[in-house]
C-alpha positions in Angstrom: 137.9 83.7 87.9 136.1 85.0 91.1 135.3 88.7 91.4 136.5 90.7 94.3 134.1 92.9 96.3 134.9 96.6 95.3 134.3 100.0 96.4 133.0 103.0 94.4 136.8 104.3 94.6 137.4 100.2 93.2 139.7 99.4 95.5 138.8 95.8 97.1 136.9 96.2 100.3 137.6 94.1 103.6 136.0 95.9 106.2 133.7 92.3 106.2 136.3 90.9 106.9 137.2 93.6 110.2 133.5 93.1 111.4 133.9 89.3 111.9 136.6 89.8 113.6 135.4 92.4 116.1 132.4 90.5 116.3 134.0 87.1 117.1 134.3 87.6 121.1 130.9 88.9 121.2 129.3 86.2 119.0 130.5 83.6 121.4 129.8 85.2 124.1 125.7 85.4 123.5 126.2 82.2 121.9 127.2 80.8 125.6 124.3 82.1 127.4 122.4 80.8 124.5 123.2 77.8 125.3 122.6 78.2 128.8 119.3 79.7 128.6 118.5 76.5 126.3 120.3 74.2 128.8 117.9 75.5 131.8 114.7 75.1 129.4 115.6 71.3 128.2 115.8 70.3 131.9 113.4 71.4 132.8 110.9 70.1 129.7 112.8 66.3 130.2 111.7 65.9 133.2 108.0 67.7 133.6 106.0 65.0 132.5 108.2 62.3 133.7 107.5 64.1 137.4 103.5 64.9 136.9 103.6 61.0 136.5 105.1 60.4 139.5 103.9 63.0 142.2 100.8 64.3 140.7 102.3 67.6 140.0 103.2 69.5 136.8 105.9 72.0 136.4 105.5 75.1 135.6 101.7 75.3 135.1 99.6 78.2 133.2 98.3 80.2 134.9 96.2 81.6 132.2 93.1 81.2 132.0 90.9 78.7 129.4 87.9 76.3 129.6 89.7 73.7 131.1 93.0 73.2 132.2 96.3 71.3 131.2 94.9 67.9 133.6 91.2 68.6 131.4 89.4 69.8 134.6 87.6 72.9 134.8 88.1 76.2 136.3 85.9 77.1 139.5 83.6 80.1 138.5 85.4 83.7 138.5 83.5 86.2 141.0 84.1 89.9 141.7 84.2 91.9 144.9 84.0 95.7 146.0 85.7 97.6 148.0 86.2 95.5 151.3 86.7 96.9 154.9 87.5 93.4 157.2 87.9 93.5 160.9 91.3 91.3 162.0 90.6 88.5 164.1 92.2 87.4 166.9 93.5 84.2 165.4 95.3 86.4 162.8 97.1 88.8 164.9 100.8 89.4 164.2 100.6 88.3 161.0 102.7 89.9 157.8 100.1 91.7 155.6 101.1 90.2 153.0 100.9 86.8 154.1 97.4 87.5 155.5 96.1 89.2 152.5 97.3 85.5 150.7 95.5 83.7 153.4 91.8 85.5 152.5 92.7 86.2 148.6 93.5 82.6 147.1 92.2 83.2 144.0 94.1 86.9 143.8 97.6 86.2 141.7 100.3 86.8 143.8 102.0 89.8 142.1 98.6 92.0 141.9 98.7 91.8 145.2 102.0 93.1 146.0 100.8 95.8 143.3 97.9 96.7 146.0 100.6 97.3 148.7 103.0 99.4 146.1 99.8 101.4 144.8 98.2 102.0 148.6 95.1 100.4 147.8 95.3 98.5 151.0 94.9 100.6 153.7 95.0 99.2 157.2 93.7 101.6 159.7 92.9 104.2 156.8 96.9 104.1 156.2 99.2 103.0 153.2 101.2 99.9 154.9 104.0 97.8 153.4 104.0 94.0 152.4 106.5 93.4 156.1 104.1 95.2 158.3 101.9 93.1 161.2 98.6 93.5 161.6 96.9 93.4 165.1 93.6 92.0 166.2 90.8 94.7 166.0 92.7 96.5 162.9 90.5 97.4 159.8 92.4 96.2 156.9 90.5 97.8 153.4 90.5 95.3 150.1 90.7 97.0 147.2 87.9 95.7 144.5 89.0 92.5 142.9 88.0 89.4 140.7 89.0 86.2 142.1 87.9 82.2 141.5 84.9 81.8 143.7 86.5 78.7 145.1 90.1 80.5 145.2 92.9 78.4 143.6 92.7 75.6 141.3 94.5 72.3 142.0 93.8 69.5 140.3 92.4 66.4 141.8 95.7 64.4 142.0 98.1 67.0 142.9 95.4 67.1 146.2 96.1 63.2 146.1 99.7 63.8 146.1 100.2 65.8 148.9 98.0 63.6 151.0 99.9 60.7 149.8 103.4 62.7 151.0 102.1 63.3 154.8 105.8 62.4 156.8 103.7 63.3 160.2 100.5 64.9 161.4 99.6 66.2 165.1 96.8 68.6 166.4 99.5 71.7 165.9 101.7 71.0 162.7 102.1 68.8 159.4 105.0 67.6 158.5 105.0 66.8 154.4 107.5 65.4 152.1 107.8 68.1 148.8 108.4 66.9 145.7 110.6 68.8 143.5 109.2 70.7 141.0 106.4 72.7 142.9 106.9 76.3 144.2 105.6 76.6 148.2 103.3 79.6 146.8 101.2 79.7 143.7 102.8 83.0 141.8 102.9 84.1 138.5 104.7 81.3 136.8 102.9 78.7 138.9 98.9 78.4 139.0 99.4 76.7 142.8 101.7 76.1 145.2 102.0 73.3 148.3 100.2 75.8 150.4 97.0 75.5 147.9 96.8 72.0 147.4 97.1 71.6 151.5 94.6 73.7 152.2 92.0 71.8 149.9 93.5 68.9 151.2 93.0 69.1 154.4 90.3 72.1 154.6 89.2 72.2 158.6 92.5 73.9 159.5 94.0 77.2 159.0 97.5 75.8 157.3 100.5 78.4 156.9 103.9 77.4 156.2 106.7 77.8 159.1 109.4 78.1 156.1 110.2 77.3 152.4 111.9 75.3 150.3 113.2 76.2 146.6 111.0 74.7 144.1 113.5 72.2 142.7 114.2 70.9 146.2 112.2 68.0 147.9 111.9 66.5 151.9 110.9 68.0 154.9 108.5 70.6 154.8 106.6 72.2 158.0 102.9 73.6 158.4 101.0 75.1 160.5 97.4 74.9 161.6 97.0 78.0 164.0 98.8 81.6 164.2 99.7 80.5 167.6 101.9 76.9 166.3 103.4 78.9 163.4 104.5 81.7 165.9 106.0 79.4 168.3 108.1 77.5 165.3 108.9 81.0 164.0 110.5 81.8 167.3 112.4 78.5 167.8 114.0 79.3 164.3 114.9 82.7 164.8 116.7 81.1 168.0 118.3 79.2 166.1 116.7 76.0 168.0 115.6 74.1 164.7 118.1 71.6 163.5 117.5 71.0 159.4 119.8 68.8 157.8 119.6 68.7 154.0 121.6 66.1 151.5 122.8 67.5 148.2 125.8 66.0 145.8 128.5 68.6 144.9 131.0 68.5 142.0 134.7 67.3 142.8 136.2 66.1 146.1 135.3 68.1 149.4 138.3 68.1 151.5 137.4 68.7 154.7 135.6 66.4 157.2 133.3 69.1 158.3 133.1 72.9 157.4 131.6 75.8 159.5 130.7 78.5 156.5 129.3 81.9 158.1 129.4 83.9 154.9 127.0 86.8 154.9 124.3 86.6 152.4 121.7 89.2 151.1 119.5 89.7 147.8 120.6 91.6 144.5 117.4 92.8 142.0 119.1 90.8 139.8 116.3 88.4 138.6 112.6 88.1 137.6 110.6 86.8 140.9 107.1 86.5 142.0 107.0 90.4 143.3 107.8 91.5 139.7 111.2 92.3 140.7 114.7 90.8 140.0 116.8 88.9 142.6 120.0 86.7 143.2 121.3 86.0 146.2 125.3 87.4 146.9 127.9 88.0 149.4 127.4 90.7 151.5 124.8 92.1 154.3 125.6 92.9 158.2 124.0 89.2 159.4 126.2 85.8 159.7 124.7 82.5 158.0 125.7 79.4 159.2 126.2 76.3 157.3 127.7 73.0 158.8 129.3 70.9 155.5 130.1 67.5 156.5 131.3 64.3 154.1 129.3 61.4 153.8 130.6 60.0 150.8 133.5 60.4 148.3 132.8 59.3 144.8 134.9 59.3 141.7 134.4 63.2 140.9 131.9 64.2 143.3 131.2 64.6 147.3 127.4 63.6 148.7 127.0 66.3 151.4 125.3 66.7 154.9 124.2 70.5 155.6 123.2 71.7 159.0 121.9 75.2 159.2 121.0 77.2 161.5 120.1 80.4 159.4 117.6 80.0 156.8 118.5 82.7 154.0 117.4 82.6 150.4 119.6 79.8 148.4 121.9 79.6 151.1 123.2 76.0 150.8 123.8 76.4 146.9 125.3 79.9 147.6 127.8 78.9 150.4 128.7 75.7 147.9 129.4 77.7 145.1 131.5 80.0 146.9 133.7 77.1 148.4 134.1 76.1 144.8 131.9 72.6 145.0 128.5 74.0 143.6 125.3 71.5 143.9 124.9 69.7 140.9 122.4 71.0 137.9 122.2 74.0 140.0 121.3 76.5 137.0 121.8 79.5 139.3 124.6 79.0 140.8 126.3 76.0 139.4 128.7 74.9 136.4 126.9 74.6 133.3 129.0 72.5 131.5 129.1 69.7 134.4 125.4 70.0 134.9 125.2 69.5 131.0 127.5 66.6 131.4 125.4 65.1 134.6 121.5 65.7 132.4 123.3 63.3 129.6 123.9 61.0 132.4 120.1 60.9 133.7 120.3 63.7 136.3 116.8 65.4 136.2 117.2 68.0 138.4 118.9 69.4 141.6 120.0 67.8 143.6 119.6 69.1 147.0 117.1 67.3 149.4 115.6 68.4 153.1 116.4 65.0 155.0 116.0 65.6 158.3 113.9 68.4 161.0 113.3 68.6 164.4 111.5 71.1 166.7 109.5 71.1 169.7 106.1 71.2 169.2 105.0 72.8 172.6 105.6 70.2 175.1 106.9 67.4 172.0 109.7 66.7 170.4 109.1 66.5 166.5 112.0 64.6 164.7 111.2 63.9 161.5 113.1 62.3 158.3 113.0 62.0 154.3 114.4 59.2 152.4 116.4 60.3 149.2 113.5 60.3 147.0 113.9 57.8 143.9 115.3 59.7 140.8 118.3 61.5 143.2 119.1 57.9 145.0 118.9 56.3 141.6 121.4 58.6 140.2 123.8 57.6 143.3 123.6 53.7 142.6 124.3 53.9 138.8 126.4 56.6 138.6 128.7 57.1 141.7 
């Protein structure tokens, strides 16, 4: 005959039994975002060396330091540097500080260098000056001491070969590339490089700077620049709103409407871990419209492929303004629904899908229009599963 659990009094006790109750909601809960932390982590590890294979890149790359890297190859030699006091040249002028201290600090990681800004050890004209401020030509802009790679970043051989390999078009102002997914626009500190490191050893004889950015996960049409002077006239055509991007992405269940005009204010919430050391998401709210034009061009069995105009270009705002209308992109781990992005991985989906098809701009007295097939694993998806 079993024995009963007893107290010292010896009456039975059953307050085990009042904790696994109590404990029950809870228990699932954390065992939910478990499961979605472990989702996020699988898809992401499925599909990395499939990718490297493919484009040359590898997700989510150390950025730690060792004899030789993850592709075998060695590091270029670490050099330090004093206390630096540079003169700001013409071709600069205008520029974000932070995006100029970037451009001359390659081999710098990108949060120590928003850590100079926080800490005042940049000084431009012997004042403290935030990441958003512009220098001018003829500033003095002090460098703190620092240790960097003596030939800045390191990119491996065929990620270079990749990105000259994904040239769309190439003129004496701008570069037109077509991203793959799974590499970040900026090295940081979850990426050792971004598309802006391996262009510049790419194609070294030009001063490259992006005109935008793309999320990580998403792939097409992605814009450079080769002088301050091309990246400030495509910065002015966009805050005109005279750029047309049209993106692609695949959304769960059956979109309605024809065509949908979405204006939904967006803004950022320290919410998550990004590159600044900070945490971010993107929500409703702010005092500025975004616009996103929704359009059907295909209905499937349980899911809409989607043509997106915008005209603003916020943070996430496609997967934002989808999720809000109740369609979210699929194997959006942000934003999305984790149970149908865990249904669509089973079914071969390897990542987002959401895809920069089309841009055009004027490229001083041009016309640039430029488009970006469906690359092969989202197109692939489409003809076996929808």
């Amino acid at each position: 005959m079993k024995n009963k659990q007893t107290s010292k009094k010896g009456k039975p006790n059953t307050s085990f039994k009042a904790v696994s109750k109590s404990a029950k909601g809870k228990h699932r809960t954390q065992n939910q975002a478990g499961a979605k932390r472990h989702f996020a982590k699988k898809v992401k590890e499925k599909s990395q060396d499939t990718h490297a294979a493919k484009t040359g890149f590898r997700r989510s790359e150390s950025v730690k330091s060792s004899a030789r890297n993850a592709h075998g190859e060695k590091p270029a030699n670490v050099e330090s540097h004093g206390v630096r006091h540079l003169t700001i040249e013409a071709a600069f002028d205008g520029q974000r500080v932070d995006n100029y201290l970037r451009r001359i600090m390659t081999g710098v990681p990108k949060s120590r260098l928003y850590q100079m800004l926080r800490k005042g050890e940049v000084r431009l004209n012997k004042k403290r000056v935030k990441a958003e401020s512009r220098v001018s030509a003829g500033d003095i802009i002090r460098i703190p001491p620092t240790t960097v790679q003596a030939s800045g970043t390191f990119v491996p051989e065929r990620a270079i070969a990749a990105i000259k390999n994904a040239v769309l078009h190439q003129d004496e102002h701008f570069l037109v590339l077509n991203k793959p997914a799974g590499i970040a626009v900026h090295g940081g500190s979850k990426n050792q490089y971004g598309v802006i490191d391996a262009v510049r050893q790419a194609f070294p004889d030009a001063g490259w700077e992006l005109c935008h950015r793309l999320d990580k996960d998403t792939s097409g049409c992605l814009v450079l620049a080769n002088s301050r002077q091309a990246l400030n006239a495509f910065q002015q055509q966009s805050m005109a709103g005279e750029i047309h991007k049209q993106y692609l992405t695949l959304v769960k269940g059956t979109w309605v409407a024809n065509e949908l005009l979405i204006t939904t204010p967006l803004e950022k919430q320290i919410s998550r871990m990004n590159d600044h050391g900070e945490f971010e998401q993107v929500v409703e709210g702010g005092d500025s419209d975004t616009h996103s034009v929704f359009t059907t061009r295909e209905h499937y069995a349980k899911t809409t492929l989607m043509q997106v105009v915008i005209k603003t270009g916020k943070t996430h705002q496609i997967r934002v303004h989808a999720a809000q209308n109740k369609h979210p992109v699929a194997m959006d781990d942000k934003y999305g629904d984790f149970k149908w992005n865990r249904a669509l991985e089973k079914l071969g989906l390897p990542r987002m899908f959401l895809h920069a098809h089309i841009i055009r701009f004027r490229a001083f007295e041009e016309i640039v229009h430029v488009s970006a097939d469906l690359p092969a694993d989202l197109q692939g998806f489409l003809d076996e599963h929808c």
